[in-house]
MDAnalysis code that builds the backbone (N, CA, C; Angstrom):
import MDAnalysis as mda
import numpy as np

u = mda.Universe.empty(522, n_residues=174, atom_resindex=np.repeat(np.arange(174), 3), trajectory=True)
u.add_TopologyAttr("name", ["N", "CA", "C"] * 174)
u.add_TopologyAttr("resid", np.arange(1, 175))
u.add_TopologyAttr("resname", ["UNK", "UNK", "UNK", "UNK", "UNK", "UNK", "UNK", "UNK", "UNK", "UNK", "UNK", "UNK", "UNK", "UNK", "UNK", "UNK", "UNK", "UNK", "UNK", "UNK", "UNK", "UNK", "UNK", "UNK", "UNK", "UNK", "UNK", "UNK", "UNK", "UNK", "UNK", "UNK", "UNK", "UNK", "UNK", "UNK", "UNK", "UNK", "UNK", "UNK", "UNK", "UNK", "UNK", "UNK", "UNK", "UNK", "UNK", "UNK", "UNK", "UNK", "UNK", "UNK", "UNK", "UNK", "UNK", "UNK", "UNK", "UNK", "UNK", "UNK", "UNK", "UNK", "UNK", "UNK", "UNK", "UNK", "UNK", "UNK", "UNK", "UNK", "UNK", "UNK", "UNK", "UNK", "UNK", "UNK", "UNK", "UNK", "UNK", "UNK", "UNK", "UNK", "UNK", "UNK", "UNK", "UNK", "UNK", "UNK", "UNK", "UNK", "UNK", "UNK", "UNK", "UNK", "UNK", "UNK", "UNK", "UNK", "UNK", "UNK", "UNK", "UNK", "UNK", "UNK", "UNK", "UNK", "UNK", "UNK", "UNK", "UNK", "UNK", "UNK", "UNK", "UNK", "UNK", "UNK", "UNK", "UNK", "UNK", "UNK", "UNK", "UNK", "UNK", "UNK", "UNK", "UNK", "UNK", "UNK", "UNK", "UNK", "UNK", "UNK", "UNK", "UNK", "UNK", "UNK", "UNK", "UNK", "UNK", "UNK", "UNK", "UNK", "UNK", "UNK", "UNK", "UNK", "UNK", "UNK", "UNK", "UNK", "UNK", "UNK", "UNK", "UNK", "UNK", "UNK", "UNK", "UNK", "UNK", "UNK", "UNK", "UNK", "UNK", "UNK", "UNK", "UNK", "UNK", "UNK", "UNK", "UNK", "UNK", "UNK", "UNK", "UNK"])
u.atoms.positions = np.array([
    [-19.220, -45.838, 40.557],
    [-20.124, -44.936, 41.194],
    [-19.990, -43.518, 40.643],
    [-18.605, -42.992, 40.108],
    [-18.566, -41.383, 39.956],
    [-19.460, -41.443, 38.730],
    [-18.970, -42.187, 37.336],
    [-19.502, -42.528, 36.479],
    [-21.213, -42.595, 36.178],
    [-21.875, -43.209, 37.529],
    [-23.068, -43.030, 37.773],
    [-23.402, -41.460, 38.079],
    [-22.727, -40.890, 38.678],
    [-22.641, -39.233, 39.354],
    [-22.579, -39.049, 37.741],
    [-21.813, -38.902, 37.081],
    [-21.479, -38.028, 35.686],
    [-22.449, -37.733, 35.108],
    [-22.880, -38.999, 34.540],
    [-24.195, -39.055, 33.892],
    [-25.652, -38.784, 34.528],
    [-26.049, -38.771, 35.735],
    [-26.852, -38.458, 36.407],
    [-27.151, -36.584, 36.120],
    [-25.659, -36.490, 36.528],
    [-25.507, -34.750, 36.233],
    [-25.920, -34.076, 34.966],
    [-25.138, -34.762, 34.132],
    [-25.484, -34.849, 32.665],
    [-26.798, -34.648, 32.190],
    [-27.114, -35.996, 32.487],
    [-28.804, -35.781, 32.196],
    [-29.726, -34.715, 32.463],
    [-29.627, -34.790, 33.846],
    [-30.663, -33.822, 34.941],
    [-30.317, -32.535, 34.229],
    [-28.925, -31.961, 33.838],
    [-28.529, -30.493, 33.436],
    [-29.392, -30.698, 32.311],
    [-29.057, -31.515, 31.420],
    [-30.110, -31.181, 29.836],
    [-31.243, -31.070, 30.190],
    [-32.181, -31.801, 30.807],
    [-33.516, -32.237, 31.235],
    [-33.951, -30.552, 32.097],
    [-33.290, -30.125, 32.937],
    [-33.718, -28.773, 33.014],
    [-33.194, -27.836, 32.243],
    [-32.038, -28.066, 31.330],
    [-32.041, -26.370, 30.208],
    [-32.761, -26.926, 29.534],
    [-33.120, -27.807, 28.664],
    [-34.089, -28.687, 27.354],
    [-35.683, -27.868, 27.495],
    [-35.865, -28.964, 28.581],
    [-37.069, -29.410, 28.928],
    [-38.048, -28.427, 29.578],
    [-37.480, -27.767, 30.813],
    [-37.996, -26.856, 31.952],
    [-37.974, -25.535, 31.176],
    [-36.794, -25.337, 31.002],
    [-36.363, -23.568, 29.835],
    [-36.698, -23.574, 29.171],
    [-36.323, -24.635, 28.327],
    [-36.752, -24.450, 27.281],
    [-35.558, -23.700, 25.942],
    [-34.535, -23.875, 26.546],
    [-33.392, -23.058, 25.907],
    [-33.108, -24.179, 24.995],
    [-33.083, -25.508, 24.387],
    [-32.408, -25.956, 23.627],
    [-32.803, -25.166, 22.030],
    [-33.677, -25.060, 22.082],
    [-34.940, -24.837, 20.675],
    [-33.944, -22.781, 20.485],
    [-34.238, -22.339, 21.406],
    [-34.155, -20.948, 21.197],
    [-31.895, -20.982, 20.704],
    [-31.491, -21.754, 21.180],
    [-29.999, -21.770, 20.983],
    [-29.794, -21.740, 19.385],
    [-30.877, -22.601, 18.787],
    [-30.183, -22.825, 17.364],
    [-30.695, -21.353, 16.811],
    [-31.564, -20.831, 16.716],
    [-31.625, -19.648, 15.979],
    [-30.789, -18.538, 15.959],
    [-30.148, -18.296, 17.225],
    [-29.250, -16.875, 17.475],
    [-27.972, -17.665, 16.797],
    [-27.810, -19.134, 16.336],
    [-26.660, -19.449, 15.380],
    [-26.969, -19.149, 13.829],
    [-27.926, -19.585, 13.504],
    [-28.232, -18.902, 12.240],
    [-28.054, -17.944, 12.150],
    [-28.374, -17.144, 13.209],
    [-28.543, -15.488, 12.560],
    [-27.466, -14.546, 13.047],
    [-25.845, -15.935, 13.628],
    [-24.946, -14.912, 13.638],
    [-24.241, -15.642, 12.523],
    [-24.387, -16.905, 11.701],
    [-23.592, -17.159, 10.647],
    [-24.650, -16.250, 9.237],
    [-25.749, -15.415, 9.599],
    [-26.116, -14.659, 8.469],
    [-25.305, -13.269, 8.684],
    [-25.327, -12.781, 10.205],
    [-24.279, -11.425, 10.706],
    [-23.209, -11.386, 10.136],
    [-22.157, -12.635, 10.221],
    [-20.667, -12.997, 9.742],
    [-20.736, -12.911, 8.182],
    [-21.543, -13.588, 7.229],
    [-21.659, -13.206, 5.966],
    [-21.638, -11.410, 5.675],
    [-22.573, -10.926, 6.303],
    [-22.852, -9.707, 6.439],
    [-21.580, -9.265, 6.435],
    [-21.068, -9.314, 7.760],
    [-19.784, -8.701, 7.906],
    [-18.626, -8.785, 6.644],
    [-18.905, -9.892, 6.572],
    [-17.638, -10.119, 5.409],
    [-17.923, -9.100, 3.851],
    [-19.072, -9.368, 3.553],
    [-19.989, -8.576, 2.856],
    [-19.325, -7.181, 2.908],
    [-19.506, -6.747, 4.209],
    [-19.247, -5.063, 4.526],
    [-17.768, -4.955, 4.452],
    [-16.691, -6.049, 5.355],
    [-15.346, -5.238, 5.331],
    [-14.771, -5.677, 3.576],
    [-15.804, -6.761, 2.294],
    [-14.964, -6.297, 1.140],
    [-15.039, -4.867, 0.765],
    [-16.197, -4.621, 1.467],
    [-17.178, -3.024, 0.262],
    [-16.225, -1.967, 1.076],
    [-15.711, -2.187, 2.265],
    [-14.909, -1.093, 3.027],
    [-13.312, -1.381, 2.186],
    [-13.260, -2.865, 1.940],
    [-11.757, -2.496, 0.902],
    [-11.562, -1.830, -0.085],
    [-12.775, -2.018, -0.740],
    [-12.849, -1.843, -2.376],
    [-13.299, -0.207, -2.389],
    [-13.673, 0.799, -0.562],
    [-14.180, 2.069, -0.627],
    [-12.354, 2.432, -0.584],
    [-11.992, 1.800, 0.152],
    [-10.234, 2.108, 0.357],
    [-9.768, 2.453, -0.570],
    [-9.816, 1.562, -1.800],
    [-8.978, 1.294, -2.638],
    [-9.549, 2.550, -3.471],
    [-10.864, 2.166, -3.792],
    [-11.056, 4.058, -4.723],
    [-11.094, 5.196, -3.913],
    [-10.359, 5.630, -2.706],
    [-9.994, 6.437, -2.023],
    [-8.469, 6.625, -2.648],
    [-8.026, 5.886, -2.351],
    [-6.764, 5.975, -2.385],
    [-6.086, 6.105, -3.498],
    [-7.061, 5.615, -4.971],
    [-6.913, 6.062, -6.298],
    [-7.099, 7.529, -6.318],
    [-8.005, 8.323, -5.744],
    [-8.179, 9.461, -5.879],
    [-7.134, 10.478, -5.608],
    [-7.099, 9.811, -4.091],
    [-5.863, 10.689, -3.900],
    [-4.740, 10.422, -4.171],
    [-4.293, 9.319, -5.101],
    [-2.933, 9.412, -5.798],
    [-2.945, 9.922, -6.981],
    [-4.074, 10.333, -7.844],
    [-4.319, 10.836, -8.958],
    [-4.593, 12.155, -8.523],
    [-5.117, 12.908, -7.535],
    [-4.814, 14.647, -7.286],
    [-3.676, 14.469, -6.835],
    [-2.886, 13.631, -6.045],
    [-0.967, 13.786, -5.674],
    [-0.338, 14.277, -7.031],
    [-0.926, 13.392, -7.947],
    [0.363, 13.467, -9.335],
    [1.603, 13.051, -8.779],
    [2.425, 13.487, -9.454],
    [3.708, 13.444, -9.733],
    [4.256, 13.785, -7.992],
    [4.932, 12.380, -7.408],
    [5.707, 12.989, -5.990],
    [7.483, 13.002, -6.927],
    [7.843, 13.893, -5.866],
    [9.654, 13.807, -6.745],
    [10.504, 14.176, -4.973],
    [11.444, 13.519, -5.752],
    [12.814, 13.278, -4.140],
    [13.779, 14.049, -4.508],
    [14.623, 14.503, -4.350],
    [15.866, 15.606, -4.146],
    [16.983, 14.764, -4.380],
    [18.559, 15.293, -4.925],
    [19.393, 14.685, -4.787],
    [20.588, 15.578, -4.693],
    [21.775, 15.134, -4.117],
    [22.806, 16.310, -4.084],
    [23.682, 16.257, -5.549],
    [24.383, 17.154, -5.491],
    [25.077, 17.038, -7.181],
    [25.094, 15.827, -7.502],
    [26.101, 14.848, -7.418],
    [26.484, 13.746, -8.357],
    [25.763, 12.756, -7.231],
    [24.770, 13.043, -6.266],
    [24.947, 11.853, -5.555],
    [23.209, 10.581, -6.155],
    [23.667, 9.958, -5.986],
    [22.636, 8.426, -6.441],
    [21.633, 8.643, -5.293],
    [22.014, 8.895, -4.133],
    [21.468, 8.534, -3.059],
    [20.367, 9.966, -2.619],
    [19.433, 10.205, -2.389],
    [18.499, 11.361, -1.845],
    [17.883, 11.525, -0.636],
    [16.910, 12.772, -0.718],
    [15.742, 13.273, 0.309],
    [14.525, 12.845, -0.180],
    [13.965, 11.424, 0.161],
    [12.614, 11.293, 0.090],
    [11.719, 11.896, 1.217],
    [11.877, 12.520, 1.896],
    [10.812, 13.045, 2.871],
    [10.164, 14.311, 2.634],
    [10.144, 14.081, 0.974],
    [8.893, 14.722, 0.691],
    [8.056, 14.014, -0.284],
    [7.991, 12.487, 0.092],
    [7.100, 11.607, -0.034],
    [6.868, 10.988, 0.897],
    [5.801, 11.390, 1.287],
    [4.640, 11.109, 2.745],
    [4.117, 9.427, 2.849],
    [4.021, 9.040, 4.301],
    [3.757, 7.956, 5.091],
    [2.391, 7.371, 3.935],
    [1.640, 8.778, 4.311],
    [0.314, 8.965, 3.725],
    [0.193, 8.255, 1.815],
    [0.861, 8.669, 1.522],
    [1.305, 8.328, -0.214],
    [2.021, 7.170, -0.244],
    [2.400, 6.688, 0.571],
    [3.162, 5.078, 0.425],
    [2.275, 3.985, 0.931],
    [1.143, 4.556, 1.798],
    [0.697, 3.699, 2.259],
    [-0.815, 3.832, 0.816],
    [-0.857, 4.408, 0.805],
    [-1.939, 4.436, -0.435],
    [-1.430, 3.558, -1.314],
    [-0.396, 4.090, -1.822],
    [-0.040, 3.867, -2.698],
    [0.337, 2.034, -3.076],
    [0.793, 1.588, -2.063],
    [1.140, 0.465, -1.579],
    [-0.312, -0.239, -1.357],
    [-1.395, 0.228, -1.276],
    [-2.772, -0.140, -1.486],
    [-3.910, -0.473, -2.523],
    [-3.397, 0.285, -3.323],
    [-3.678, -0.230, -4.764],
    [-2.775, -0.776, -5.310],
    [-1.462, -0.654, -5.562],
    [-0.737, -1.739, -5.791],
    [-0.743, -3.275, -5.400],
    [-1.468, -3.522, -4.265],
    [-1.345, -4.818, -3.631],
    [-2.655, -5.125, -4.204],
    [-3.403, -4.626, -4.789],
    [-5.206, -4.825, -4.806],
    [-5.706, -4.707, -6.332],
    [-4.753, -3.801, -7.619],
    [-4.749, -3.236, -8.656],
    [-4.034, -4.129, -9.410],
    [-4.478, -5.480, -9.863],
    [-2.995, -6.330, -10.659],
    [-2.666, -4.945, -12.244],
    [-3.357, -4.127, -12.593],
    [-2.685, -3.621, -13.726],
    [-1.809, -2.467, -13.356],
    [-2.188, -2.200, -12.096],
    [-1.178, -0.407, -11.793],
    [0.157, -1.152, -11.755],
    [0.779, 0.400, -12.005],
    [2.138, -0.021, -11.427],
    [3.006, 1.001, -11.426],
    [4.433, 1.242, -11.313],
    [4.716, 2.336, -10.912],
    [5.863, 2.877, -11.320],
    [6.047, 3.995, -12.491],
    [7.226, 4.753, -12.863],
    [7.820, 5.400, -12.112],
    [9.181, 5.510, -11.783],
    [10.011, 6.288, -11.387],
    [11.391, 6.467, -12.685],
    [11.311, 7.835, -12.297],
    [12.167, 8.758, -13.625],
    [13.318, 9.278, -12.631],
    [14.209, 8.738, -12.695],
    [15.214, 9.817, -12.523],
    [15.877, 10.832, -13.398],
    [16.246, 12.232, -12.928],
    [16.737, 13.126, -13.724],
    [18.176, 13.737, -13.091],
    [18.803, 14.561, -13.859],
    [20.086, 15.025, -13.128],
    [19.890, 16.258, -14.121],
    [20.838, 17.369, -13.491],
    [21.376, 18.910, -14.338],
    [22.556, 18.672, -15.472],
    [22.819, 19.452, -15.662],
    [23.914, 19.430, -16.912],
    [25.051, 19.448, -16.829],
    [25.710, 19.079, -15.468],
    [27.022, 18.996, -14.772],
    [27.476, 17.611, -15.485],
    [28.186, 17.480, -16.733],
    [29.241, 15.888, -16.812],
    [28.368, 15.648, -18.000],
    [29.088, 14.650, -18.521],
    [28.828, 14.298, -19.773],
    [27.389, 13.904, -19.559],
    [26.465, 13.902, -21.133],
    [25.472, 12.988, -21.134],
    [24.750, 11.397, -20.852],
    [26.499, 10.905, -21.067],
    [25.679, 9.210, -20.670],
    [26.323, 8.877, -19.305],
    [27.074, 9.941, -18.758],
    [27.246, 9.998, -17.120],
    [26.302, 10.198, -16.321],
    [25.323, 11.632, -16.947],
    [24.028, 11.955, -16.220],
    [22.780, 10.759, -16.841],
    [22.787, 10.327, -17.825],
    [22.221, 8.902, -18.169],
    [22.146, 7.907, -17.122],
    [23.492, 7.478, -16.761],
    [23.293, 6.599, -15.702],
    [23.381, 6.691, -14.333],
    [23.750, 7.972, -13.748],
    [23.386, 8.748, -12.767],
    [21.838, 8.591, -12.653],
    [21.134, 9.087, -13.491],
    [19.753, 8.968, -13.330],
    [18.896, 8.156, -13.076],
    [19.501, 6.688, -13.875],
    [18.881, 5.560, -13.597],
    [19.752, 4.949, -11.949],
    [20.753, 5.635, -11.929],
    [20.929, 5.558, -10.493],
    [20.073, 5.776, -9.252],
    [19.477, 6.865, -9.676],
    [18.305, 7.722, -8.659],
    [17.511, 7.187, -8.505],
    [16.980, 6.200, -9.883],
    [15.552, 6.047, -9.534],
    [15.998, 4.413, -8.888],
    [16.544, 3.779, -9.502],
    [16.923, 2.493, -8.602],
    [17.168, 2.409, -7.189],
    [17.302, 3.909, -6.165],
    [17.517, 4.285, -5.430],
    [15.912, 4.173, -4.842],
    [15.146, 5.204, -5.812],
    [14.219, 5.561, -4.914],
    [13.335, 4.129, -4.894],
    [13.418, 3.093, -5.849],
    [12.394, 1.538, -6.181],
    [13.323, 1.085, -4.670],
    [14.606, 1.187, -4.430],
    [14.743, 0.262, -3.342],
    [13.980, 1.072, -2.071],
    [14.115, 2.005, -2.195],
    [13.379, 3.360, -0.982],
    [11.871, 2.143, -0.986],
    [11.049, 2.319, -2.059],
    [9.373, 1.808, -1.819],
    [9.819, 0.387, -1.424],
    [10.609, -0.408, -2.064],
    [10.508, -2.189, -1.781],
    [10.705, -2.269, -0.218],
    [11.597, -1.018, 0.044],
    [11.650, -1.162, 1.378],
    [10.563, -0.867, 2.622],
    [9.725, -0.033, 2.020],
    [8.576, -0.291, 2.422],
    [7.387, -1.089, 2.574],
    [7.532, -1.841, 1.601],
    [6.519, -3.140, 1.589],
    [5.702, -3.358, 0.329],
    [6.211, -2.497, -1.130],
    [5.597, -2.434, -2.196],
    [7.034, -3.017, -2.995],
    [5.853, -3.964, -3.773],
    [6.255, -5.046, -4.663],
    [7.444, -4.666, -5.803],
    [8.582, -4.913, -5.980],
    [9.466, -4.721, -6.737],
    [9.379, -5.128, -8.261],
    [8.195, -5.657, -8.478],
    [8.000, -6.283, -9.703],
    [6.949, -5.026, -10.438],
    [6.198, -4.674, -10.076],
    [5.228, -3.358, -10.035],
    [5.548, -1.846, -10.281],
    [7.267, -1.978, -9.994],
    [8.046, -0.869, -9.764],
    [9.001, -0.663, -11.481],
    [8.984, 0.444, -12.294],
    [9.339, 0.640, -13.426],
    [10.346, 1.533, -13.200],
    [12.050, 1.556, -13.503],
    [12.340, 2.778, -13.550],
    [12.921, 3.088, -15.121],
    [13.336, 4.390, -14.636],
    [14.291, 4.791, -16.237],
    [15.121, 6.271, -15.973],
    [15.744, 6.554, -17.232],
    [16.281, 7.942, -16.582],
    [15.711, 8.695, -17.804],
    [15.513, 9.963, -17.452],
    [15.655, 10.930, -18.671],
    [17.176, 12.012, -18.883],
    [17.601, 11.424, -17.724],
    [18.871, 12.253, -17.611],
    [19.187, 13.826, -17.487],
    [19.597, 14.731, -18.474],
    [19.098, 15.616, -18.145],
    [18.042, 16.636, -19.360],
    [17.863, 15.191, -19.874],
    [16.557, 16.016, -21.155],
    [15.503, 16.726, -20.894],
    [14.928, 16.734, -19.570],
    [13.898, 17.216, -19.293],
    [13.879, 17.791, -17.688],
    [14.743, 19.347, -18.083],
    [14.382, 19.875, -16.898],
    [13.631, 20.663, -15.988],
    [13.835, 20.661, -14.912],
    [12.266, 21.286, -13.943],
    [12.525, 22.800, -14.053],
    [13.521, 23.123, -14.111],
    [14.294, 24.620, -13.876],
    [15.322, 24.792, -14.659],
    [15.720, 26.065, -14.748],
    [16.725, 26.908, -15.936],
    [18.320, 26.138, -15.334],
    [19.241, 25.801, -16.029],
    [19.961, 24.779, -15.435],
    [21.590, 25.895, -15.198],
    [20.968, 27.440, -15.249],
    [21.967, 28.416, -15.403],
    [22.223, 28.954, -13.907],
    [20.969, 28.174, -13.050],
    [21.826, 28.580, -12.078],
    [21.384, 28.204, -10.749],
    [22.145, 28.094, -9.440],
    [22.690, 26.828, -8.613],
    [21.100, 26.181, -8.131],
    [19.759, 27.009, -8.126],
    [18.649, 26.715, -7.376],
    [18.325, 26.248, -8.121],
    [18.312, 26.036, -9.829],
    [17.740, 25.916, -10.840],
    [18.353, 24.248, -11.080],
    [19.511, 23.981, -10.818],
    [20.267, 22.630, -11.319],
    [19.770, 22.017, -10.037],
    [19.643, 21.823, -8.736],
    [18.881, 21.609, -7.451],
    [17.650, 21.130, -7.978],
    [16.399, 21.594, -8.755],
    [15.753, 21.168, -8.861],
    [15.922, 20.413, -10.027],
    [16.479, 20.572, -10.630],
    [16.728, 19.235, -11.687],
    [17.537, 17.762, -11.310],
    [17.702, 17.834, -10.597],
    [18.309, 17.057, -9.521],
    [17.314, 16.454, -8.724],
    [16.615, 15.193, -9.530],
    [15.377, 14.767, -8.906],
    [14.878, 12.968, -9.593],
    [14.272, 12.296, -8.988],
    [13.411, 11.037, -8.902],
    [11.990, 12.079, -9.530],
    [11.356, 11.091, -10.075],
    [9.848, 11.316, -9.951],
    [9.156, 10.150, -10.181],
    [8.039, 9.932, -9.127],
    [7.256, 9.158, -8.745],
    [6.135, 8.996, -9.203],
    [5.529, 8.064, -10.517],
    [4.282, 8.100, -10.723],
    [3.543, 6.803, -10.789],
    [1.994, 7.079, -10.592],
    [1.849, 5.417, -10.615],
    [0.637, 5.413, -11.812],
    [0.664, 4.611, -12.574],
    [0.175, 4.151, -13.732],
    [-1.205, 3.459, -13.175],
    [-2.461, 3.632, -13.523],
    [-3.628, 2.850, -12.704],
    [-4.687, 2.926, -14.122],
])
């Protein structure tokens, strides 16, 4: 008997949305035209990636060159003067850009022999590649090297001057 109830219900419900409404006919169209919306959409959030991504080229190419701080002999630094803002960019074309990728130079002052500040330097920057991996950008993408102290930012004669030679620098290749 329920069985008889089921189907009774069944029916009678189609037979007045179908038949009386008239809603079966009008249902299929608002599906078409939200699987044409959803194309759409998809459509729009690539063109909003691909606006991202040459955003974010831009402004890593007016950034230039970011650079981190280090204390005399130490490996270890002050990146917080490379911004949330620049890692997350940056980390945006990298994930999206298979050819970019990204130099880091470490440098040191003229304190200790040459192939001490040599590998001091490549100290720094191995420092600062674990700094980005730790952020969520790809370690394979990441280039370092040292220049040691061949190429400095400031006169190395005196204490503000070796401070700034005492540095990472951050560039990304695109």
């Amino acid at each position: 008997m329920s069985v008889l109830l089921v189907l009774w219900i069944t029916g009678s419900s189609y037979w007045y949305v179908c038949k009386i409404r008239g809603d079966c006919m009008a249902a299929t169209v608002p599906a078409e035209e939200v699987t044409d919306t959803a194309d759409a959409e998809v459509q729009t959030a690539e063109q909003a990636l691909m606006a991202s991504i040459d955003e974010a080229r831009a402004f890593l190419t007016a950034s230039d060159v970011q650079k981190g701080f280090f204390a005399s002999s130490s490996a270890e630094g002050d990146m917080s003067g490379v911004s949330d803002e620049y890692i997350s960019k940056l980390k945006l074309v990298i994930d999206n850009d298979t050819s970019a990728r990204i130099e880091v130079t470490g440098h040191t002052d003229i304190t200790g022999t040459e192939s001490y500040n040599m590998a001091l330097g490549l100290r720094r920057a191995e420092f600062v590649k674990s700094f980005l991996t730790d952020k969520g950008i790809s370690a394979e993408k990441i280039v370092t090297s040292s220049k040691g102290p061949k190429e400095p930012a400031a006169s190395n004669s005196t204490r503000e001057g070796r401070a700034a030679n005492r540095r990472t620098e951050i560039k990304i290749i695109i």
